[in-house]
C-alpha angles and dihedrals in degrees: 000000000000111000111193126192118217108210128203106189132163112166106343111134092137092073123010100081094061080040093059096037094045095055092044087057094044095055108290111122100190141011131211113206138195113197112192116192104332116188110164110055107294094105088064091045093052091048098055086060109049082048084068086053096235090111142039122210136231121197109205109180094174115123094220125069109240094182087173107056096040092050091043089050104051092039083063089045087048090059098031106039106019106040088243103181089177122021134203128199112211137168122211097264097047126093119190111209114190116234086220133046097298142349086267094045088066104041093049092062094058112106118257095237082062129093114161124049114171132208142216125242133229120214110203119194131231108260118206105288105255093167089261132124119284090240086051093058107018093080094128130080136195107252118242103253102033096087093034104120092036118095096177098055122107093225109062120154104255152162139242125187135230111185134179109272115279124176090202099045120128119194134205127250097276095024084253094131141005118246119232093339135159088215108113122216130238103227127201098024136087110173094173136062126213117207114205125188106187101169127032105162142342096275089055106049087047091059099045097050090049092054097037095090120140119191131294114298084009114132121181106194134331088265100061085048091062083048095061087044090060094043099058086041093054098235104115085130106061082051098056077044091055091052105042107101107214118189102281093048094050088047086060101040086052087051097045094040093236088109129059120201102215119175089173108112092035088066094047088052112049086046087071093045079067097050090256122125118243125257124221102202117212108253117258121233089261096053090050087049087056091039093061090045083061102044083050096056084046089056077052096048094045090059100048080054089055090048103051083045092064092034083062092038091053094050092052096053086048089053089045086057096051093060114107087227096050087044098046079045086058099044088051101049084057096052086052093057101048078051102053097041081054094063100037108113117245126251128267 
């Protein structure tokens, strides 16, 4: 089985290589990268290795993010060019750690009926900035259930999609879902994590927010509208403040349980910072039991979403009515009945 990664990066040299790194040591065998408008040393990084040929390489110059069209066209590439028989689809600042002995592990065991598993993702939280690695500091996540009910935070249960290789496979803004596809999804079971680490510092934040535009009238969520809120407003920096979990405030999320202390990719990783591969330990049977606790708060999650969407819908429909032309239509279409019923012959 060949498992290729898909990779969306813009300025991200703090953390690609040791993501790159991280996923070819935990079963992906190549990665396929688009690299749109790196400034700060990714490019480089991206180019070393495709040098090594374990990765090709994908130059986007647009101002505007078009995370659709570039997923959807290197998942295509992946089937097509590269002999993918299973595709992820990462960002820079995601790692995907199998809940089994390695990324193909998993994905070997999926039925063959099968063609979409999804994963849960992981939100770790900025630490105070000591001048170490993110990995060093970022050992704490966001439980499950603490952000359910709060569109605009950062830090939202969700789900990203891997699915079987397909040369014809379009994929969704956020690679949560395949669009129009055969493929048939495996429900109920999420036998991979996804750890994201969205923001790291304040540099970095800066710089991700500045770079993260869609086009004109495109909104991506109610938090990056209060981003660009902030932005305009000049107070980025009270944002990355608000997010940063200090001591105190990590005594009282472990206590709470909305916080979740996970040293997990700090291990792997610095076991590859000593040459060693890596090692994916099977889930206890207290980790499955907290695991289930957490897939449970995301089908919560996923119905407070559905929710809010007809709420919105509702409220559309409700504006639509209100308008004079909708209403004189209305009125119309009514005339014309009576009329209509007038005229009608009557029967024998």
């Amino acid at each position: 089985m060949k498992l290729v990664m898909t990779l969306l990066a813009r300025d991200e040299a703090d953390i690609v290589d040791e993501q790159i790194r991280f996923h070819l040591n935990a079963g992906v065998d190549f990665v396929i990268a688009t690299d749109n408008l790196s400034e700060d040393g990714t490019t480089e990084i991206l180019e070393s290795y495709a040098r090594d040929g374990q990765l090709h390489l994908i130059r986007e110059d647009g101002e505007y993010l078009r995370q659709s069209e570039w997923i959807t066209r290197m998942g295509r590439l992946a089937a097509s060019d590269f002999g993918a028989d299973w595709v992820i689809h990462g960002d820079a600042d995601e790692f995907w750690w199998p809940r089994g002995e390695s990324l193909k592990d998993v994905l070997t065991s999926i039925p063959g009926r099968y063609g979409v598993v999804r994963a849960l993702l992981r939100h770790f939280v900025p630490r105070p900035d000591n001048g170490s690695s993110f990995a060093d500091r970022m050992i704490v996540r966001m439980s499950a259930s603490a952000p359910i009910n709060d569109p605009r935070s950062l830090f939202r249960p969700n789900l990203k999609i891997i699915h079987r290789a397909d040369r014809n496979v379009t994929v969704s803004i956020g690679a949560q879902r395949l669009i129009d596809s055969p493929l048939v999804p495996l429900r109920g079971w999420y036998p991979i994590e996804f750890f994201h680490f969205p923001v790291r510092s304040l540099e970095q934040c800066e710089r991700k927010y500045a770079h993260q535009q869609t086009g004109p009238g495109q909104t991506p969520s109610p938090y990056y509208d209060r981003v660009r809120a902030l932005i305009e407003e000049g107070r980025l920096g009270e944002l990355y403040e608000s997010l940063v979990v200090d001591d105190a405030a990590l005594e009282r999320g472990v206590e709470d349980g909305s916080l979740v202390i996970d040293t997990r990719l700090r291990v792997a990783l610095h076991a590859l910072r000593e040459g060693k591969q890596p090692t994916f330990p099977r889930p206890s049977v207290v980790d499955e039991a907290a695991y289930a606790v957490d897939v449970a708060a995301l089908g919560e999650a996923d119905v407070v979403r559905l929710q809010r969407r007809l709420d919105t819908l509702e409220q559309r429909l409700l504006t639509m009515e209100r308008r004079p032309s909708v209403r004189i239509e209305g009125k119309l279409r009514g005339a014309a009945k009576k009329l209509l019923g007038r005229n009608s012959p009557e029967p024998a």
